[in-house]
C-alpha positions as CSV (number, residue, x, y, z in Angstrom):
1,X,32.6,-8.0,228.7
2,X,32.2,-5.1,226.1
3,X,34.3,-6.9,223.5
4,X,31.9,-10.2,224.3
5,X,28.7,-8.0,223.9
6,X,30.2,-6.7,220.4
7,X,31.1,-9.7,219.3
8,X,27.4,-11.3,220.0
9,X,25.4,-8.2,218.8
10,X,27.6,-8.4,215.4
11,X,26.9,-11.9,215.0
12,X,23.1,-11.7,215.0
13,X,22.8,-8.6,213.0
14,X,24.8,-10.5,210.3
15,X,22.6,-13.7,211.0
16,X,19.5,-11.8,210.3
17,X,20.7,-9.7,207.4
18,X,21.7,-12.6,205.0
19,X,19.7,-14.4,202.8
20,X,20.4,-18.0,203.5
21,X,21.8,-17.3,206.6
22,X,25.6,-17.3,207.2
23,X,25.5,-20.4,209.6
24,X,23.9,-23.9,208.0
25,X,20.9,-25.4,209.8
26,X,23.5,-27.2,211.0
27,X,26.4,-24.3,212.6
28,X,26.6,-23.2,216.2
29,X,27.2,-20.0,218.1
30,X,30.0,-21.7,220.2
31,X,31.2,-23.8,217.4
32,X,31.5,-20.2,215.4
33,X,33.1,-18.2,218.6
34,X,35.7,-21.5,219.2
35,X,37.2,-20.7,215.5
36,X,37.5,-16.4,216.3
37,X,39.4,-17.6,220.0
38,X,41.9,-20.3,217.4
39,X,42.5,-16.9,215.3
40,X,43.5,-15.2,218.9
41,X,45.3,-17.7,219.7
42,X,47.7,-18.3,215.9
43,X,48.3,-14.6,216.4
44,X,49.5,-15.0,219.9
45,X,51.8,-17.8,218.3
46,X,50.4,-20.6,219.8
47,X,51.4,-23.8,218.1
48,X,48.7,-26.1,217.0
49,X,49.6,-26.5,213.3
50,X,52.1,-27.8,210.9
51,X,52.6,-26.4,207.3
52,X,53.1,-29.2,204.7
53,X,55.3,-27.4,202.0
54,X,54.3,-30.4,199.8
55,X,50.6,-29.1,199.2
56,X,51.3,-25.7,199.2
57,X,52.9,-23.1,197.0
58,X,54.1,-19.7,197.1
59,X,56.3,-17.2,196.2
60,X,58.9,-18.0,194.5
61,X,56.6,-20.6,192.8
62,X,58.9,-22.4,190.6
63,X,62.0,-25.1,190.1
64,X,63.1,-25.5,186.7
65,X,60.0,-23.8,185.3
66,X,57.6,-26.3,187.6
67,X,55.8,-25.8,190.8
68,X,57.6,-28.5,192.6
69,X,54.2,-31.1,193.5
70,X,51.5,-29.3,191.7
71,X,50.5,-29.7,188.5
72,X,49.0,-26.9,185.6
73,X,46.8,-26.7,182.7
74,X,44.2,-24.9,180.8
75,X,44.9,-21.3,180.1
76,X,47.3,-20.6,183.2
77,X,48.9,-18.0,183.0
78,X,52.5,-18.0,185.4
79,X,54.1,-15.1,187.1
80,X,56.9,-14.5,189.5
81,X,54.1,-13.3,191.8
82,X,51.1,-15.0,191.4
83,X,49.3,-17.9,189.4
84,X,46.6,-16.5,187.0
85,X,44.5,-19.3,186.6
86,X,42.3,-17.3,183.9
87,X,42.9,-14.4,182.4
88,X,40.5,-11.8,181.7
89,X,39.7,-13.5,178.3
90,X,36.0,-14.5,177.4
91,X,36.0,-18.5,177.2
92,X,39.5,-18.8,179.2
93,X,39.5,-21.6,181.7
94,X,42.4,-23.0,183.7
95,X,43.1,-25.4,187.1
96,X,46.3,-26.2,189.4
97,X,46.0,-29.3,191.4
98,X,48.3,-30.7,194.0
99,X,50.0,-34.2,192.9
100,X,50.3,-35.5,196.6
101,X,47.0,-36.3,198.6
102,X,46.4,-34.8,201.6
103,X,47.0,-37.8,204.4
104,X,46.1,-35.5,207.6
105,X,42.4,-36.1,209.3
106,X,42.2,-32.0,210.3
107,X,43.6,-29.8,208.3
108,X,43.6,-26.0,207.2
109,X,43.9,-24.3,204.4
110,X,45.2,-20.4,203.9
111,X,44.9,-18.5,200.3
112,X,46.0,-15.4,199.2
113,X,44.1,-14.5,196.0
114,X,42.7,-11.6,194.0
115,X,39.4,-11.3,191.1
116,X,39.1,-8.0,189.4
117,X,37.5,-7.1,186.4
118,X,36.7,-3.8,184.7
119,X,32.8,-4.3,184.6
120,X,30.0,-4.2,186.9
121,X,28.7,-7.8,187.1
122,X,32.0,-10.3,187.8
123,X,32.6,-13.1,184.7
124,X,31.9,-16.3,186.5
125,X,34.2,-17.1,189.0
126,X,36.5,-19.4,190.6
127,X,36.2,-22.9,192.4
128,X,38.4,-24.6,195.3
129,X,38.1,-28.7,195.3
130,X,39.2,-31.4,197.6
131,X,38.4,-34.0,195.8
132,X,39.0,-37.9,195.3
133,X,40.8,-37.7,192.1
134,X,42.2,-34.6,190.2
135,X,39.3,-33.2,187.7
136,X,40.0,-32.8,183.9
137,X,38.5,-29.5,182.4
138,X,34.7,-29.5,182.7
139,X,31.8,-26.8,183.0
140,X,32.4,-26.1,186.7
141,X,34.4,-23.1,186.8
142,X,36.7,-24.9,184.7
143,X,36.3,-28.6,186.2
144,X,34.5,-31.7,185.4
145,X,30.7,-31.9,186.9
146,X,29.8,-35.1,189.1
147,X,33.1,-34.9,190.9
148,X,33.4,-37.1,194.4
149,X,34.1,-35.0,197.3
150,X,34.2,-30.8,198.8
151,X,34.4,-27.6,196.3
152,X,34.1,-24.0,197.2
153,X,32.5,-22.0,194.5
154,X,33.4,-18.3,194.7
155,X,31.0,-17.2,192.1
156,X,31.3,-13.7,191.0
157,X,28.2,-14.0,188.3
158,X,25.7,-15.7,190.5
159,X,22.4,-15.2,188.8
160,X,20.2,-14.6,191.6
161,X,21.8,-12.0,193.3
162,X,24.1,-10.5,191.0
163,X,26.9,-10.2,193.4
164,X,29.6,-12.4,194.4
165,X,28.7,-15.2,196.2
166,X,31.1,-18.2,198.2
167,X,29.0,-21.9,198.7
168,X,30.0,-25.2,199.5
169,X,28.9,-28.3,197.7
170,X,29.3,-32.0,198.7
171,X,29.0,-34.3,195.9
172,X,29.6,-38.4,195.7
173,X,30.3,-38.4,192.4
174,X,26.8,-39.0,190.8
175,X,25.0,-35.8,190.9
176,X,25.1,-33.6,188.0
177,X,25.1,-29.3,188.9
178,X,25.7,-28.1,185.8
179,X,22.4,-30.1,184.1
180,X,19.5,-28.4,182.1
181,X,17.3,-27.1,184.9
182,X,19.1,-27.3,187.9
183,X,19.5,-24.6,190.9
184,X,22.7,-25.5,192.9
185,X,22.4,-23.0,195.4
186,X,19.3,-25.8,196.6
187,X,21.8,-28.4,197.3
188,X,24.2,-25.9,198.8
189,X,25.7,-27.0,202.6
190,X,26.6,-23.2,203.1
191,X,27.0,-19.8,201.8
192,X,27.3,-16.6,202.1
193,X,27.3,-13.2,200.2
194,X,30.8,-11.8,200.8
195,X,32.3,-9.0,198.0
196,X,35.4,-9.9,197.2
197,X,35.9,-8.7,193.7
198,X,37.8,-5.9,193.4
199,X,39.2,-5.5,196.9
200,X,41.4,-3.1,198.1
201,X,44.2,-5.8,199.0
202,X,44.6,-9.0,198.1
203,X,41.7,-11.5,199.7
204,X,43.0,-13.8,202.7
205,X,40.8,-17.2,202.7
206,X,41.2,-19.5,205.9
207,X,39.2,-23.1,205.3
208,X,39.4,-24.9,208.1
209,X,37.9,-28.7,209.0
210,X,38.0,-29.9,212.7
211,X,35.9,-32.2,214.8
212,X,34.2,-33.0,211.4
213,X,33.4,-29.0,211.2
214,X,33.8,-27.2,207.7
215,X,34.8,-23.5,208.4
216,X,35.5,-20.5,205.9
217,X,36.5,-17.3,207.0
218,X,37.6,-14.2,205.1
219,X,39.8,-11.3,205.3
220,X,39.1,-8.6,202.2
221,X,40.5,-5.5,203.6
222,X,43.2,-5.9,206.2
223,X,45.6,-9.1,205.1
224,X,44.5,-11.6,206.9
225,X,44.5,-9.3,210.9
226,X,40.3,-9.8,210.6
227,X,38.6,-12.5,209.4
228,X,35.1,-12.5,209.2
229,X,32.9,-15.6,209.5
230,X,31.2,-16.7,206.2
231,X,29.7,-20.2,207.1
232,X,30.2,-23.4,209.4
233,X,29.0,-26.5,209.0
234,X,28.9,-29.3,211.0
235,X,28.2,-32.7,210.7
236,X,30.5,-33.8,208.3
237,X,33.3,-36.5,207.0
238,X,35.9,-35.6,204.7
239,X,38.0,-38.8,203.9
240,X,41.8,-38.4,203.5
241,X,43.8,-39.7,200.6
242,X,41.8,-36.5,198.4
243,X,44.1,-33.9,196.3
244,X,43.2,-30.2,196.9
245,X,42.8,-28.1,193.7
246,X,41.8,-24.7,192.3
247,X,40.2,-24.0,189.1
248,X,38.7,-20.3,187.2
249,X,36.6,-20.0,184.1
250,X,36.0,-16.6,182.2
251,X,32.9,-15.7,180.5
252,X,31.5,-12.5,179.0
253,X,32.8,-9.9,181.0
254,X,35.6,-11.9,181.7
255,X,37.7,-11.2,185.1
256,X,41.5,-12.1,186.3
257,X,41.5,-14.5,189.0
258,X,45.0,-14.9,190.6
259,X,46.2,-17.1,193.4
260,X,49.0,-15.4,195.9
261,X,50.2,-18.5,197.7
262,X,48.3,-21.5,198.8
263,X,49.3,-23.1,202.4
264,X,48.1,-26.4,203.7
265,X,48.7,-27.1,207.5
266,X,48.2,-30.0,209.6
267,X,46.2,-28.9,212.4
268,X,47.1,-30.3,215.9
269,X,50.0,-32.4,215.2
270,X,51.2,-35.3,217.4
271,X,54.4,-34.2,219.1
272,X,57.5,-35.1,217.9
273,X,59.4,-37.4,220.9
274,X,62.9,-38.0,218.6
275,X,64.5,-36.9,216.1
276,X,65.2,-38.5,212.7
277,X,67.4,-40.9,213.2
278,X,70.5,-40.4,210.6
279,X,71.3,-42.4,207.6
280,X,72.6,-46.6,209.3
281,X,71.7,-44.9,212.5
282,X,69.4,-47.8,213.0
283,X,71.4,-50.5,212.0
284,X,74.7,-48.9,214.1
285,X,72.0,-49.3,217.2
286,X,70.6,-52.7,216.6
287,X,74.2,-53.9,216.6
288,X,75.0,-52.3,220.1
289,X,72.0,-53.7,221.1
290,X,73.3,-57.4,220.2
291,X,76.5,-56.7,221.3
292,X,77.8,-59.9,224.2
293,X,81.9,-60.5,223.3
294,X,84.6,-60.2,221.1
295,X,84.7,-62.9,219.0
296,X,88.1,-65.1,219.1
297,X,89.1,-63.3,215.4
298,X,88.3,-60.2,216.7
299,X,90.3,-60.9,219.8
300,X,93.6,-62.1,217.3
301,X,93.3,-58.6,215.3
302,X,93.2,-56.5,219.2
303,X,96.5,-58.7,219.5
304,X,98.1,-58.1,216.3
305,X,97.5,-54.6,216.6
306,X,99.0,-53.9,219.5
307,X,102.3,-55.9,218.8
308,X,102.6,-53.7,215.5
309,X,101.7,-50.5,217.5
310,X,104.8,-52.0,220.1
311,X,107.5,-52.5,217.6
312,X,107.0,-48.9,215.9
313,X,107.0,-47.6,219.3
314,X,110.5,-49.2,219.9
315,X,111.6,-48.1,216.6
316,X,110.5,-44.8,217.1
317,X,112.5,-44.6,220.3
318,X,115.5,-45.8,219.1
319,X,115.2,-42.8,216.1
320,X,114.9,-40.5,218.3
321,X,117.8,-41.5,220.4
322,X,120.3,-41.6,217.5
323,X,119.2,-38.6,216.3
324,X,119.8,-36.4,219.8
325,X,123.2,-38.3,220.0
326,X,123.9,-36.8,216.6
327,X,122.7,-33.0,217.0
328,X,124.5,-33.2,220.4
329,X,127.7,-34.2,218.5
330,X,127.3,-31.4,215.8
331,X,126.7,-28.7,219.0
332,X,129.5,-30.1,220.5
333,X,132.4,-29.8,217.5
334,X,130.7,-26.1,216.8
335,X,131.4,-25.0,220.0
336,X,135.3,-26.0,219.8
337,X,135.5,-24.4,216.9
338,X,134.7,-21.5,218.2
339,X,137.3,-21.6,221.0
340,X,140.0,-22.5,219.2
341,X,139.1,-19.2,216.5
342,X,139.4,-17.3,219.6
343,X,142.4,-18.5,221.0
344,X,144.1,-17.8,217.7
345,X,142.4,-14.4,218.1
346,X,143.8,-13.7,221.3
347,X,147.7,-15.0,220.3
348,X,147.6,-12.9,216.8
349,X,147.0,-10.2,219.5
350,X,149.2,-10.7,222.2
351,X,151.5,-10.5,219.1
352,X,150.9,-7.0,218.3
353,X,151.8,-5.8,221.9
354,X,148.5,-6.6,224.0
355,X,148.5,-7.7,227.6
356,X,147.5,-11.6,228.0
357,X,144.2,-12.3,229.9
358,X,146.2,-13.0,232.8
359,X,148.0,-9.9,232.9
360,X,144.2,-7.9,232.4
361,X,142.7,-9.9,235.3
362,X,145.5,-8.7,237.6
363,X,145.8,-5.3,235.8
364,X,149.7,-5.8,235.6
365,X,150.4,-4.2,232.3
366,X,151.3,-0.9,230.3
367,X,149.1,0.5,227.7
368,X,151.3,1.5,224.8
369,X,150.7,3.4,221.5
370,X,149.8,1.2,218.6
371,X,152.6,1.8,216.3
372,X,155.5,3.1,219.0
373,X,155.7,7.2,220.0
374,X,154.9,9.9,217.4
375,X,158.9,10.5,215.7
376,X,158.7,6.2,214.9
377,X,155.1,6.7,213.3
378,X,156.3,9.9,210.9
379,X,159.3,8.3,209.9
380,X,158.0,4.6,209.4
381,X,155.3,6.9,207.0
382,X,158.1,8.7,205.2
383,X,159.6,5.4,204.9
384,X,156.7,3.9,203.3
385,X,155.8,7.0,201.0
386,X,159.7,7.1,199.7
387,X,158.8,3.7,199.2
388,X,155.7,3.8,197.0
389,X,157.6,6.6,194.8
């Protein structure tokens, strides 16, 4: 109840305070507090979008010196982390525009970007498009005038106020802002004043179009946990089929204007009921479908099979047979080897004086001295010594 009461006191205090109002004629409180309870609910991780890596970029930005689907041009300026569409230069003007078209009906947009400058006043300012066609170089913020479709100025130099300003234009393609005379903020849909020059972080943007509803929220001071509301407008029809794009022009005092990332999502998202199919998945399936019989050629290569898979079977067998018989043979004539080397053995030593096994299994026999009794062994050694001299 509290947080409700703070919410709705904060809401018309900022509704009173601003110039043209931060909601269009056309915005609504519940419309406004339906877009802070989405925010609750993408930071409780609830899943009602779908990032499309194609139209978005971020760090690292580049394959093979390219950002893979985007294309560059002006006085861009690229870094490992961030895309400096114009540098603080007088005269410098540069763009980035996505080479895919966005296809989704509802979408969202989140950017990460940052405008400083050492003087007071900001040096023009910077412009997001979603447009029909990608814009050549022209004199708004760096892109053609009399373009068909949405851009977002974030103009740092507005001339009224003197501080930095976001609006939203519409345009068909015929009406001309930048002509002798005219005042754009008339034909504005939106705005709002919102200082987001020389922030202490680096500005989090979140665009936003639902239910034909154009909303801009942004985040200057805590990266991206506290949007604010800037505008919502209602009453609206952006086509699909348009490219998104982002362009900066520098004047005199001349500002940086660098883009963090830029992520495009597909909000609500049909769910996904299968998974791709692999590569001939299709084609395997069709022909399982259409399946009935064998056909009779099919039915001869079952049979020849299996008569080849017989007769190596039976060869096998008869391999394996010959080859026991003739291990079994080799065991065999090892073995009676071995008994006959020990039957020699045991003759050679039934020659020297020892018992046969017959006489050891009945213990009928007399141990006696190898060599006969101690007189026989000193003489035969005498006899042998006299012989060796």
């Amino acid at each position: 109840m509290k947080l409700n009461s703070l919410f709705l006191i904060s809401s018309l205090f900022i509704f009173h305070t601003a110039q043209a109002g931060i909601f269009s004629h056309h915005a609504a409180k519940d419309d406004t507090t339906d877009t802070i309870k989405s925010n609750e609910n993408d930071s409780k991780g609830v899943v009602d979008k779908k990032m499309d890596y194609k139209l978005s970029f971020k760090i690292p930005y580049y394959y093979n010196n390219n950002i893979p689907f985007w294309s560059t041009g002006g006085d861009v300026i690229g870094a490992h982390d961030r895309i400096r569409l114009s540098p603080s230069v007088p005269g410098t003007k540069g763009w980035i525009w996505s080479d895919l078209p966005n296809e989704y009906e509802e979408w969202m947009v989140d950017m990460t970007f940052i405008i400083t400058g050492n003087q007071v006043h900001g040096g023009r300012g910077m412009a997001l498009w979603y447009t029909k066609d990608k814009l050549p170089e022209g004199p708004i913020f760096g892109a053609k005038d009399q373009w068909d479709g949405l851009s977002i100025w974030f103009d740092s130099a507005n001339p009224k106020t003197h501080s930095p300003t976001i609006m939203a234009f519409l345009n068909d393609g015929k009406f001309a802002f930048a002509s002798a005379g005219v005042d754009p903020t008339k034909r504005a849909l939106a705005s709002c004043p919102m200082d987001y020059r020389n922030a202490q972080a680096p500005v989090r943007m979140r665009l936003s179009y639902k239910d034909h509803t154009l909303t801009l929220l942004l985040d200057t001071t805590s990266h991206g946990m506290n949007y604010r509301p800037c505008f919502q407008y209602s009453g609206i029809t952006l086509p699909t089929g348009y490219h998104f794009g982002l362009s900066a022009a520098s004047h005199n005092p001349a500002d940086d204007h660098d883009i963090i990332s830029f992520e495009t999502y597909q909000l609500n998202p049909p769910a996904k009921l299968q998974h791709d199919k692999r590569p001939l998945e299709e084609e395997i399936i069709q022909k399982g479908n259409a399946f009935r019989e064998l056909s009779e050629e099919q039915k001869k290569k079952i049979e020849e099979a299996e008569f080849e898979v017989k007769r190596l079977r039976e060869q096998n067998e008869g391999n394996v047979m010959s080859e026991t018989t003739a291990t079994m043979g080799l065991l065999f004539d090892t073995e009676r080897r071995i008994l006959e080397t020990l039957q020699i053995s045991q003759l050679q030593l039934e020659a020297l004086g020892a018992p046969t096994p017959e006489q050891v299994l009945s213990g009928d026999f007399v141990q006696k001295p190898v060599g006969g009794n101690v007189n026989e062994r000193n003489q035969a050694a005498r006899y042998d010594f006299g012989k060796r001299r």
